[in-house]
C-alpha positions as CSV (number, residue, x, y, z in Angstrom):
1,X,-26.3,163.5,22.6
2,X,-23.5,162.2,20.1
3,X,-22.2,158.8,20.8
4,X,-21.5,157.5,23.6
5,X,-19.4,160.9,24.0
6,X,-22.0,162.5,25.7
7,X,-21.4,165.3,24.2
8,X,-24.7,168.1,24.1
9,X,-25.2,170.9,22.3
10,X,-25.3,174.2,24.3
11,X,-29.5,175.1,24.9
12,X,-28.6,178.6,25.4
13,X,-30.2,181.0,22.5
14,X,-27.6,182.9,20.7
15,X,-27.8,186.5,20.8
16,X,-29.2,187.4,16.7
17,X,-27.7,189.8,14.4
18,X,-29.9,192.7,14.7
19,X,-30.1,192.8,10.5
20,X,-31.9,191.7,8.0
21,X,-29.0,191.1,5.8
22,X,-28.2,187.8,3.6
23,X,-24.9,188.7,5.4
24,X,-24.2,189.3,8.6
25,X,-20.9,190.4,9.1
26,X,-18.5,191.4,5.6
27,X,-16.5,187.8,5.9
28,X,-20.1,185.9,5.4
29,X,-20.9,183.9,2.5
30,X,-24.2,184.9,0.6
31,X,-27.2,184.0,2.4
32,X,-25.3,183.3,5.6
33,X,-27.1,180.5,7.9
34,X,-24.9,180.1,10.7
35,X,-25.8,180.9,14.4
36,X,-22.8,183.1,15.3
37,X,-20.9,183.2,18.7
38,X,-22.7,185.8,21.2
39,X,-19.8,188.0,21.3
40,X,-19.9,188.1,17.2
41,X,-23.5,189.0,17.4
42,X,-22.7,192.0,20.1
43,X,-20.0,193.0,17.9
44,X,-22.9,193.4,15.0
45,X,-25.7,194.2,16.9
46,X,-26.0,197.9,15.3
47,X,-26.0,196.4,11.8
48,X,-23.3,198.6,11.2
49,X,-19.1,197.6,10.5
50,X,-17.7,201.6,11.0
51,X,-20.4,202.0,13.8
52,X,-20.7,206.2,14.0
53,X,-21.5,205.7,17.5
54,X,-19.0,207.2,19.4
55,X,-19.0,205.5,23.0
56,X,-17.7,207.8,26.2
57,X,-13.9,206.8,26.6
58,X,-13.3,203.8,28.2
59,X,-16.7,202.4,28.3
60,X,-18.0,199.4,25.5
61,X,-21.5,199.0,24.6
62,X,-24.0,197.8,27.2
63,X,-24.2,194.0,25.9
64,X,-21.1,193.3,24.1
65,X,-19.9,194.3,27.5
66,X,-22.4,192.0,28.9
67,X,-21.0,189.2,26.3
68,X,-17.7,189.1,27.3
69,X,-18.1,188.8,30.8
70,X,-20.3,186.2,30.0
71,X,-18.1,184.5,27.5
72,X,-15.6,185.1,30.0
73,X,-17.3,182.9,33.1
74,X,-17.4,179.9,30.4
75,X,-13.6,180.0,30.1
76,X,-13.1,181.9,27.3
77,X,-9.6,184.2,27.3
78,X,-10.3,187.6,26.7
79,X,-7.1,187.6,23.8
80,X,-8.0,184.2,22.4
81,X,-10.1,183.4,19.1
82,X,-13.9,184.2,19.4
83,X,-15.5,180.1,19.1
84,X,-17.6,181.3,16.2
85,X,-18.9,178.4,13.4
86,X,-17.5,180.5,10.8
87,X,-13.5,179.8,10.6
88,X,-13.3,183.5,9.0
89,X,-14.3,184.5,12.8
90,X,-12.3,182.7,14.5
91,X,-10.2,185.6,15.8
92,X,-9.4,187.9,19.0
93,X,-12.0,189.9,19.5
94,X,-9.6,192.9,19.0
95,X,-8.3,192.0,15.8
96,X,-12.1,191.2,14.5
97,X,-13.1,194.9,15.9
98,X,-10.0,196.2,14.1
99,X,-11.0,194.5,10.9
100,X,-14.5,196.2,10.6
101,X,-13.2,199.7,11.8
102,X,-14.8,199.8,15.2
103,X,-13.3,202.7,16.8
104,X,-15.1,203.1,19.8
105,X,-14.7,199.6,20.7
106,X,-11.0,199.1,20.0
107,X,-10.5,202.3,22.0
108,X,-12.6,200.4,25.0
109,X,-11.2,197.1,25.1
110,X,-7.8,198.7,25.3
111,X,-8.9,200.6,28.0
112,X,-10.6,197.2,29.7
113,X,-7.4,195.6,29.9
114,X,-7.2,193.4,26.5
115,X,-3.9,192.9,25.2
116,X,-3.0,195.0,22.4
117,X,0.0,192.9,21.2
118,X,-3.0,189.7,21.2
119,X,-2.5,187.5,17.5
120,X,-4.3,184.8,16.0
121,X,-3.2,181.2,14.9
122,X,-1.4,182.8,11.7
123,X,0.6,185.7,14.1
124,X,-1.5,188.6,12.6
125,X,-2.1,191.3,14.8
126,X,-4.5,193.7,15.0
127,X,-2.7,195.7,12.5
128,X,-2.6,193.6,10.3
129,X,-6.2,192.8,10.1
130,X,-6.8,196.5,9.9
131,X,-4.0,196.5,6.9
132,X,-6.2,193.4,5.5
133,X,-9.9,193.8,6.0
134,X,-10.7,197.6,6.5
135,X,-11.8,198.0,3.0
136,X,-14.1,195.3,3.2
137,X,-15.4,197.4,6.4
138,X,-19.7,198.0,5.3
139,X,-22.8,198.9,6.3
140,X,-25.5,196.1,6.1
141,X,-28.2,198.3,5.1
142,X,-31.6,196.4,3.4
143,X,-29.8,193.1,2.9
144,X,-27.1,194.8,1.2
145,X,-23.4,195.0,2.1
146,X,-22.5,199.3,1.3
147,X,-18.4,200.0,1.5
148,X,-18.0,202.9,4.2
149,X,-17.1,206.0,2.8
150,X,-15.2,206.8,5.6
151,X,-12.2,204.6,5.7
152,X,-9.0,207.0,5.6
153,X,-10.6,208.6,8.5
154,X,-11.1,205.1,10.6
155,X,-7.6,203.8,9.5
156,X,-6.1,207.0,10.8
157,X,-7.5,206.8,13.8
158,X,-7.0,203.2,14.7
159,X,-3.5,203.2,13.8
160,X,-3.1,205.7,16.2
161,X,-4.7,203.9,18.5
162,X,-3.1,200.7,18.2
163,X,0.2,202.8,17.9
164,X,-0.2,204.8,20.7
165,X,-0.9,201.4,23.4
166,X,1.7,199.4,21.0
167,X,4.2,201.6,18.8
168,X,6.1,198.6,17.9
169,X,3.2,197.1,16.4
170,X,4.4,198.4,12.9
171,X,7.1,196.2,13.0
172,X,5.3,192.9,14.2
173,X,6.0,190.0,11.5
174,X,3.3,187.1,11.0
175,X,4.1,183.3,10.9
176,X,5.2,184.5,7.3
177,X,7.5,187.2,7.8
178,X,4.9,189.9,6.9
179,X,4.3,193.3,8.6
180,X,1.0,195.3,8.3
181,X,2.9,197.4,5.6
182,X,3.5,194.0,3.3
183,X,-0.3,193.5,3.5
184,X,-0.8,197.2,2.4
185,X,1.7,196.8,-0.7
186,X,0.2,193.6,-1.4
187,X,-3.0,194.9,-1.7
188,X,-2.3,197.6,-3.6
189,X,0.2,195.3,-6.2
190,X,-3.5,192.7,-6.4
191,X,-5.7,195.6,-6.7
192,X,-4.1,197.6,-9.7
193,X,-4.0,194.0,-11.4
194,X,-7.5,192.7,-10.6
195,X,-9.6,196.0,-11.4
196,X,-6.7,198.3,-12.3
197,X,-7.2,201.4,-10.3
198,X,-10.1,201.1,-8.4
199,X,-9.6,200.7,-4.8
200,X,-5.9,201.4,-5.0
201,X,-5.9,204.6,-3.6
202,X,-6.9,203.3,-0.2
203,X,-4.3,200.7,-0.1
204,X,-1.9,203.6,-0.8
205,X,-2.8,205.7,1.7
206,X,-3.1,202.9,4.0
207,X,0.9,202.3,3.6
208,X,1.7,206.1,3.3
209,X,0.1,206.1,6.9
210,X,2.0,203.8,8.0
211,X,5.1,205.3,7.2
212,X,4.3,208.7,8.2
213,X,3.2,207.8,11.8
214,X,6.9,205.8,11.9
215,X,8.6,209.1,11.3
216,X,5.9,210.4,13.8
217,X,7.5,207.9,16.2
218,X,11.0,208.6,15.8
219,X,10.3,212.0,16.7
220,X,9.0,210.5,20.1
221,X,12.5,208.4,20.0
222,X,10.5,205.2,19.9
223,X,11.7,204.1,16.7
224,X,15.1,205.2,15.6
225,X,15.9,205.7,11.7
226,X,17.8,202.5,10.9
227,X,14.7,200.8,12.8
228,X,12.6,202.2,11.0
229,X,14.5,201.4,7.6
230,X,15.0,197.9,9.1
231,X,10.8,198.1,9.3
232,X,10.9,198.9,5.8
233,X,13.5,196.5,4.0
234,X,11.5,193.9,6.5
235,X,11.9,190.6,3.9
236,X,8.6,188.4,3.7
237,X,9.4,184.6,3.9
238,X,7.8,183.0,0.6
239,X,10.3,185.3,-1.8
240,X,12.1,187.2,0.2
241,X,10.5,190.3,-0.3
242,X,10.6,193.7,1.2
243,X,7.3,196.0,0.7
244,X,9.9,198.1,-1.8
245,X,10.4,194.7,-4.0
246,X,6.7,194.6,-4.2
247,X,5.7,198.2,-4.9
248,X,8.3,197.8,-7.5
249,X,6.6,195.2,-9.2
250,X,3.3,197.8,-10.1
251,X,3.2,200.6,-12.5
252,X,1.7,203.3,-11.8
253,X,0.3,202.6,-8.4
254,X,2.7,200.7,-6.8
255,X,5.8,203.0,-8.1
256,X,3.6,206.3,-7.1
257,X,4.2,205.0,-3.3
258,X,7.9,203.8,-4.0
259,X,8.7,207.4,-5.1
260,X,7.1,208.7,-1.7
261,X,9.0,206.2,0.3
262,X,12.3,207.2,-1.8
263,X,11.5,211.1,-0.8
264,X,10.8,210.4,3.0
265,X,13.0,207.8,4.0
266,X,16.1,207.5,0.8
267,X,16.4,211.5,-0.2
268,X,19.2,211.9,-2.8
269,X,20.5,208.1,-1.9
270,X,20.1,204.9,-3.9
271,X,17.2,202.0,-2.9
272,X,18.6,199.7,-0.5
273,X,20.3,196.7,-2.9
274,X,18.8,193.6,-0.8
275,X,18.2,191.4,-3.5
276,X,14.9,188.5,-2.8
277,X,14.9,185.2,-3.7
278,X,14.9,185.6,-7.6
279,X,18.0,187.6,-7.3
280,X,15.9,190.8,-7.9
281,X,17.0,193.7,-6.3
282,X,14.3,196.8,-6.3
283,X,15.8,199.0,-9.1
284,X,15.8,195.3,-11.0
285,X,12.1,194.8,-10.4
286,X,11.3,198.3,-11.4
287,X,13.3,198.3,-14.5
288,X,11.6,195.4,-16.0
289,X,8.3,196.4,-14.7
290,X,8.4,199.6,-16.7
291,X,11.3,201.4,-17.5
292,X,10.1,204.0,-19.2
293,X,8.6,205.3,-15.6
């Protein structure tokens, strides 16, 4: 009891991370203590973030299945944020089983009826938190957290997955003007400055996908062209940037991926002339970037 709230602690015994890991999931601190939500631990119950498991279509593992219906007859919304004591966690469970590359899973709660078009507080949706988290995505093996070597291969597949229940997910904006493709030329702009080139590559082919299956939609006349230029000249809030003033902003990385996007979507025309908050249009950003390149 607390007060004169009344107010008492649940007595229920949380389901345990099946790991002996300092960390239990990749968004722990260091020698985690917490008691995490029951649908958290189901999430984690192999140990595993990119789970090689692949589940019969349609169908979720036996007791996170268990844990959402559960969770779900104590008033918990299938598309609302987990309750978890870490704030990291606090997310759909979608957008968390996005994050660490759960393929099997996304695919089932899909097929169970959870909204693919769910978001968090800050508007990010499932996308995005692939876009964001995958390359944190690991394997808690012996206490240690071990990057998946797998990653193109999961991203691939869940953005087809996402895509294919929610095409227009590509061109969802967060509470701050972002699509999934500003988080990938973000990353890749913070990468290639923090530790130069390692890790970029990912981020790049992360945004290359991107693009690619938005071509692959236009041929299914979901997304015509000037949508999908629209997608890509998409201005963030903060400084009015477009992905194209960002990749514009990194040499070599970030102009590698500005040359592919020039080839696919801009052949033989000039780079759209938006200019962002500074007055900077992209061929202003790259120039003083590097001009030699």
């Amino acid at each position: 009891l607390r007060g004169s709230g009344h107010l008492q602690m649940d007595s229920k015994p949380r389901l345990k991370l099946k790991t002996t890991a300092k960390n239990h999931t990749p968004l722990c601190p260091r020698d985690c203590d917490l008691s995490h939500h029951d649908l958290v631990g189901a999430l984690f119950m192999d140990g595993r973030c990119v789970s090689a498991k692949i589940h019969r279509l349609g169908e979720l593992p036996t007791a996170l299945k268990e844990r959402i219906e559960t969770a779900k007859k104590e008033g918990w919304d299938q598309d609302s944020e987990i309750p978890d004591p870490l704030e990291e966690m606090r997310n759909p469970l979608l957008l968390l089983s996005c994050a660490f590359g759960k393929t099997g899973i996304v695919e089932g709660l899909l097929r169970n009826n959870f909204y693919p078009r769910a978001v968090n507080k800050h508007g990010e949706t499932a996308l995005h938190f692939l876009a964001m988290y995958l390359n944190k995505a690991a394997a808690i093996i012996g206490g240690k957290l071990t990057l998946h070597k797998d990653r193109e291969d999961t991203f691939e597949r869940l953005l087809h997955i996402l895509t294919d229940h929610h095409p227009k997910m590509l061109a969802a904006r967060d509470n701050f003007g972002r699509t999934a493709l500003h988080v990938s030329a973000e990353n890749i702009l913070k990468r290639s400055r923090i530790d130069k080139r390692k890790n970029v590559s990912f981020h790049q082919f992360c945004l290359r996908s991107m693009i690619i299956r938005l071509l692959e939609l236009e041929d299914e006349a979901i997304f015509t062209r000037a949508e999908i230029t629209e997608v890509v000249k998409t201005a963030e809030i903060s400084n009015d940037d477009s992905i194209l003033h960002i990749l514009a902003q990194d040499s070599p990385a970030g102009f590698e991926v500005l040359k592919f996007v020039q080839d696919v979507l801009f052949p033989g025309k000039a780079m759209p002339r938006e200019k962002n908050k500074k007055n900077e249009t992209v061929l202003s950003l790259a120039w003083e970037t590097d001009p030699r390149n």
